[in-house]
C-alpha positions in Angstrom: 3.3 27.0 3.7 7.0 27.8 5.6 7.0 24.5 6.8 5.9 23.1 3.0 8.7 24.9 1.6 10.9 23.1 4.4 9.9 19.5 3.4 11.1 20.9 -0.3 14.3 22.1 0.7 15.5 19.2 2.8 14.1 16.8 -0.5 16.4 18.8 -2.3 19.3 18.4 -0.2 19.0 14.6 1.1 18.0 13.8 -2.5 17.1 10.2 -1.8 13.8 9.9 -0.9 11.6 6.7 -0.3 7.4 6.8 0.5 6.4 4.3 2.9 2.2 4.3 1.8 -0.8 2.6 3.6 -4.8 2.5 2.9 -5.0 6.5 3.7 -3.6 7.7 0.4 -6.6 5.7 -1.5 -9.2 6.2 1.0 -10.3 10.0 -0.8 -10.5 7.9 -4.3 -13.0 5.7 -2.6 -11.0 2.6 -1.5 -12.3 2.3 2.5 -9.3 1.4 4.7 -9.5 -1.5 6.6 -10.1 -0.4 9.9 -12.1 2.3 11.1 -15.6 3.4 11.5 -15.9 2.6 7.1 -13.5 -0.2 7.0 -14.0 -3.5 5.6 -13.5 -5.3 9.2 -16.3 -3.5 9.9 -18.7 -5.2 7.6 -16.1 -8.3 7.1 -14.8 -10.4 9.9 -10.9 -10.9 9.5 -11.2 -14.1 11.4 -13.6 -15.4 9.1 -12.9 -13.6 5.5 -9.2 -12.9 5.9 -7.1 -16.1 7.0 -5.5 -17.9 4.6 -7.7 -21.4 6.4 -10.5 -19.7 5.7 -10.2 -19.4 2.1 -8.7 -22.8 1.6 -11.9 -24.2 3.5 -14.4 -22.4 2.2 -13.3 -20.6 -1.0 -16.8 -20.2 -2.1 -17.5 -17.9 1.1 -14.2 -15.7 1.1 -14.7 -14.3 -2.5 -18.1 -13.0 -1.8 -15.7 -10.4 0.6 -13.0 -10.3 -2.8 -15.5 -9.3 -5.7 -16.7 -6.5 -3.1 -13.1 -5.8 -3.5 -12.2 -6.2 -6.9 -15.2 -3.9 -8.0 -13.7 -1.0 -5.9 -10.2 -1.7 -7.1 -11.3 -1.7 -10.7 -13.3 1.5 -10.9 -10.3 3.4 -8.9 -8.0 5.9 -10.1 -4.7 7.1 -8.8 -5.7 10.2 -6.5 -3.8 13.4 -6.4 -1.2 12.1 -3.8 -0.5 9.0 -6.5 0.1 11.3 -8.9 2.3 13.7 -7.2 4.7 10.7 -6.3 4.2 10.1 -9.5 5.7 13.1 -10.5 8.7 13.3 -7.5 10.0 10.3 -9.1 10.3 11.9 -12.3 11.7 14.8 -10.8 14.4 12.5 -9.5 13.8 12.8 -6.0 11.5 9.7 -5.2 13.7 6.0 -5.7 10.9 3.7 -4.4 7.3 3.2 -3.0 7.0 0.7 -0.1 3.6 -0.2 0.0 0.6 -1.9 2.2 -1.8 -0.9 -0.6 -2.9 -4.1 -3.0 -4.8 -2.0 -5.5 -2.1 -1.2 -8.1 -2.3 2.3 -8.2 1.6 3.6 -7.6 1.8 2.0 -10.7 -0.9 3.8 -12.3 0.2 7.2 -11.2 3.7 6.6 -12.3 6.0 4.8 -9.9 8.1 2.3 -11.2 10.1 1.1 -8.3 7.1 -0.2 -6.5 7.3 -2.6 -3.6 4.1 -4.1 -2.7 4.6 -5.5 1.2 1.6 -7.3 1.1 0.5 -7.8 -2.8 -1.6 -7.2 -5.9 -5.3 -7.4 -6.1 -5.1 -7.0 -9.7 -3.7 -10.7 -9.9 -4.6 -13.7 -9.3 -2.6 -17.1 -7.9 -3.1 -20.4 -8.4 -3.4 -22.3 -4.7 -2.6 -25.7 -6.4 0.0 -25.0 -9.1 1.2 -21.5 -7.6 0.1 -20.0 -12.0 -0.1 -16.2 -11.9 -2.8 -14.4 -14.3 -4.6 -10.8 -14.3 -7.5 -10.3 -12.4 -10.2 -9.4 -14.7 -13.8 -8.4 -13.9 -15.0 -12.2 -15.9 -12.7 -13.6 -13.6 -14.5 -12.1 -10.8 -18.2 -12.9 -12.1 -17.2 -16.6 -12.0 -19.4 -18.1 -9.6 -18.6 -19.9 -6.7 -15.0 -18.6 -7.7 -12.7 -18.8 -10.6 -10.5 -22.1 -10.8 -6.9 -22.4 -12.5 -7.9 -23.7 -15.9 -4.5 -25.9 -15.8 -5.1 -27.8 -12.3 -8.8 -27.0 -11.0 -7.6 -25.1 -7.7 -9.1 -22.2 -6.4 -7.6 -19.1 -7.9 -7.4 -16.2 -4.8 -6.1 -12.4 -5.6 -2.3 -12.6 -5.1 -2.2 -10.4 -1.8 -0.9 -11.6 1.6 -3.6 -13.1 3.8 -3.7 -13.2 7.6 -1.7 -16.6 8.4 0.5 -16.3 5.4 4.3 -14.7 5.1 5.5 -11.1 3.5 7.1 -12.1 0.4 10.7 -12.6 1.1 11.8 -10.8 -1.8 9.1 -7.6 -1.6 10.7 -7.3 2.7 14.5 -7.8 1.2 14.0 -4.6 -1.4 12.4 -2.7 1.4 14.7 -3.5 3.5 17.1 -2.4 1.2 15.4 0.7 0.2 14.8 1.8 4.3 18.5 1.7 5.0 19.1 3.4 1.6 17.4 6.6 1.9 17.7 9.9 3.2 13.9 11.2 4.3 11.1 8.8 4.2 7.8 9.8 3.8 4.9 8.5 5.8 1.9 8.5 4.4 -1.8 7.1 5.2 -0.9 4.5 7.4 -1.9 3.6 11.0 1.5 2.1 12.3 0.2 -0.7 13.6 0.0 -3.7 10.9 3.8 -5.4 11.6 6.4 -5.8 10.0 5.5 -3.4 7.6 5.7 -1.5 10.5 9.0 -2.0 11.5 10.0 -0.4 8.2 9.8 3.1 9.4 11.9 2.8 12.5 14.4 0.9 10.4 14.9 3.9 8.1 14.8 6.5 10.7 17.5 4.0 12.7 19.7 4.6 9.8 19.5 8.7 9.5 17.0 9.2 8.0 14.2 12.3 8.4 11.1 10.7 8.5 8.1 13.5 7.2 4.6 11.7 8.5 1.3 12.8 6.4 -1.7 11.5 8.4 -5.1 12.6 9.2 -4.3 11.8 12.7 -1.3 10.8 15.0 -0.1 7.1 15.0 2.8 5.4 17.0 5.3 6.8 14.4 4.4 10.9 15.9 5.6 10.7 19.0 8.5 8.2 18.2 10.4 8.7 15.3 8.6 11.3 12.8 10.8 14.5 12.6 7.8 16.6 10.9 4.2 15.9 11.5 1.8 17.6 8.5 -1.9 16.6 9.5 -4.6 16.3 6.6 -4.3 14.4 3.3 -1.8 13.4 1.3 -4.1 14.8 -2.0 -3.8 18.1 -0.5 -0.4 18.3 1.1 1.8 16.3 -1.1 1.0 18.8 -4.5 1.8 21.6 -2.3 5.3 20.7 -1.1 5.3 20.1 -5.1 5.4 23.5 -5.7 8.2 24.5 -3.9 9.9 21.9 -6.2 
């Protein structure tokens, strides 16, 4: 609890504060992470389901892995740690989300300055004509996979796939934000998927305290993190709350 109450106190005084969020803070609402002994590369071969090739080849094949995905995505809801940076931005504290999460729910919870490094599953792109729509559950049920009503192209959830580029704009506002703010939190993220990784040292380059909420140590412990807080962000985030 001291060391709780000394995350809220340097909040307090630094003021500007910016979360840097991977697959960990969804993971306890039932969205597996990517890797790991539940992740989707276990079941789901990157090589074959996750290159941008493979879905402009064989569409048909790669959204048997997406409506696995969208039916997880839909059913979600923003877990505790959503909601309690939910909450730190409307305390004033919390200026912007950087995040490697493509299921919307920052949003949900809250958090309007949301920077999503690599997309949205909860829309959809036109691979012809570049259109963006919602992602619906009809749009998922369309079988082999749902085409752009305007050109007939294969419509694919507008989230960055292995082979393709970080949006230039979504890296330029994180950019922005990392040199920007005062203590970053890390939270529920492995530290190994780059750039987004680069983000972290980039912020902690320019001052920054960095405050890392994992489960387990990542590159970021030994490196850069000032203060290491091991568990959950649903249980550890709404207790730093308190001393707020």
């Amino acid at each position: 609890m001291e060391e709780y109450k000394k995350i809220a106190d340097i909040i307090k005084e630094h003021k500007y504060v910016v979360a840097f969020t991977g697959a960990g803070i969804s993971v306890d609402v039932g969205i597996p992470a990517f890797r790991g002994g539940q992740g989707l590369w276990e079941k789901y071969d990157p090589m074959e389901y996750a290159q941008i090739g493979s879905f402009m080849s064989r569409p048909e094949k790669v959204w048997i892995m997406l409506r696995e995905m969208a039916g997880v995505i839909f059913a979600s809801v923003p877990s505790q740690a959503h909601r309690a940076l939910g909450r730190l931005e409307e305390m004033g504290y919390l200026k912007a989300v950087i995040t490697q999460n493509v299921d919307g729910l920052h949003q949900e919870a809250g958090n309007s300055n949301v920077i999503e490094y690599h997309g949205n599953h909860r829309r959809l792109v036109c691979m012809g004509c570049h259109t963006i729509l919602p992602f619906t559950p009809d749009a998922a049920a369309v079988q082999p996979y749902p085409r752009c009503e305007r050109c007939g192209k294969a419509l694919k959830p507008d989230v960055v796939f292995f082979g393709e580029g970080i949006p230039m704009a979504e890296m330029t506002r994180a950019n922005d934000e990392a040199n920007k703010c005062r203590v970053m939190f890390i939270i529920g993220t492995s530290g190994v998927v780059y750039p987004a990784a680069d983000i972290p040292y980039l912020a902690k380059s320019k001052g920054a305290v960095i405050v890392e909420i994992n489960v387990e140590q990542t590159p970021f412990t030994s490196s850069i993190t000032d203060y290491f807080l091991k568990g959950t962000a649903s249980d550890i985030l709404p207790e730093i709350l308190k001393f707020l």
